[in-house]
C-alpha angles and dihedrals in degrees: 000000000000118000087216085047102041107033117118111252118044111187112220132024114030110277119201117257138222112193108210143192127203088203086049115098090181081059099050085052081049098048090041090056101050095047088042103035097021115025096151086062091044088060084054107051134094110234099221111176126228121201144156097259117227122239092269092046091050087045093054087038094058089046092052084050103253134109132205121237108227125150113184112249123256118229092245093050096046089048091049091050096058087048094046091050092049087055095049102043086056090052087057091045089239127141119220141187111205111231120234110223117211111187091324124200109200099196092073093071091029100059088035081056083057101050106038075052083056089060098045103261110094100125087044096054088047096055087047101047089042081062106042085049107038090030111036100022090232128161107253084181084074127105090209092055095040079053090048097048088049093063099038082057094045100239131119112274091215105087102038095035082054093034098099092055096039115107086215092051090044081055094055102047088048084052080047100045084044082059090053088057100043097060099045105246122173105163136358152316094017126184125207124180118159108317094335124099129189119190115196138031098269092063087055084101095063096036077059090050101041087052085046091057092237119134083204100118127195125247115295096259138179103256100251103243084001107141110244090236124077125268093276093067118052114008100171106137119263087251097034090130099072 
């Protein structure tokens, strides 16, 4: 990934665009199939964040006229997601260590996602925050780790470690969140190109054909961690678990 490629925000025609979320371990697959299986989409792609707002960032995000679509998790979702991901990550051949989230406060990760994108390093700072959290159950909530990954990544620590207190970095998560609620997201990973929009990993396929201008579609599939209702049921998000 390219940080001129991936960063979130291009400027001109219309990119596709993958919503992720660093909690999200349906997003980290997500994110592991295009770099592996379709790295010429993933070079493509804007990286647009996804995250449970805090009350000052739902408060900003009111007042700038968007909303942000989050149903509570039921106990048997939240069970069958830790099955389903087991499963998953063996298919890929991964190895993963479940974090353990105590009180988390995503917009730590989220606006240190911003600004490590500011300074041309976004898809970078996903791929290593996918790993310190799926891979090494760290907390990514945390300001040492945040500091740790700045540095891993070779950028100052200073603006992700602060982002979450800085009034410019609050501003650009609320223009991130409105871009949640434009385009319409209810869960991740969620796939945008042109008019076109694919929720779940297993519609990554025919994201990477529609990018790639082919009519060709994947296999009709369950959603993997998709609710069974429409839309209009359950909307928690495919990784809403952590």
């Amino acid at each position: 990934m390219s940080g001129a490629a991936g960063g979130h925000r291009r400027r001109g025609a219309k990119a596709p665009r993958f919503y992720f979320s660093l909690r999200s371990p349906y997003s980290w697959l997500a994110h592991h199939d295009l770099l592996r299986h379709h790295p010429d989409v993933a070079e493509r792609v804007e990286w647009r964040p996804f995250w449970e707002p805090d009350e000052r960032s739902r408060t900003l995000l009111a007042e700038a006229g968007g909303d942000f679509p989050y149903v509570a998790m039921s106990r048997a979702k939240h069970l069958y997601i830790l099955q389903d991901v087991r499963r998953l990550v063996r298919e890929r051949g991964l190895e993963s260590t479940w974090p353990v989230d105590r009180d988390p406060h995503w917009e730590v990760p989220h606006l240190a996602y911003l600004a490590a994108a500011a300074l041309g390093r976004g898809p970078e700072f996903i791929q290593l925050a996918y790993r310190k959290r799926w891979m090494e159950g760290l907390d990514i909530c945390d300001s040492d780790t945040i500091s740790a990954m700045a540095k891993e990544l070779g950028v100052p620590e200073g603006p992700l470690v602060a982002a979450v207190d800085d009034p410019g970095a609050r501003r650009n998560g609320v223009a991130a969140l409105l871009d949640v609620h434009r385009d319409g997201v209810f869960g991740v990973p969620f796939l945008v190109h042109g008019f076109d929009k694919f929720w779940g990993v297993d519609r990554l396929e025919a994201f990477a054909a529609s990018v790639r201008g082919s009519t060709a579609t994947a296999p009709a599939a369950q959603d993997v961690g998709r609710p069974a209702t429409s839309p209009g049921g359950d909307q928690g998000h495919a990784g809403g678990c952590g």
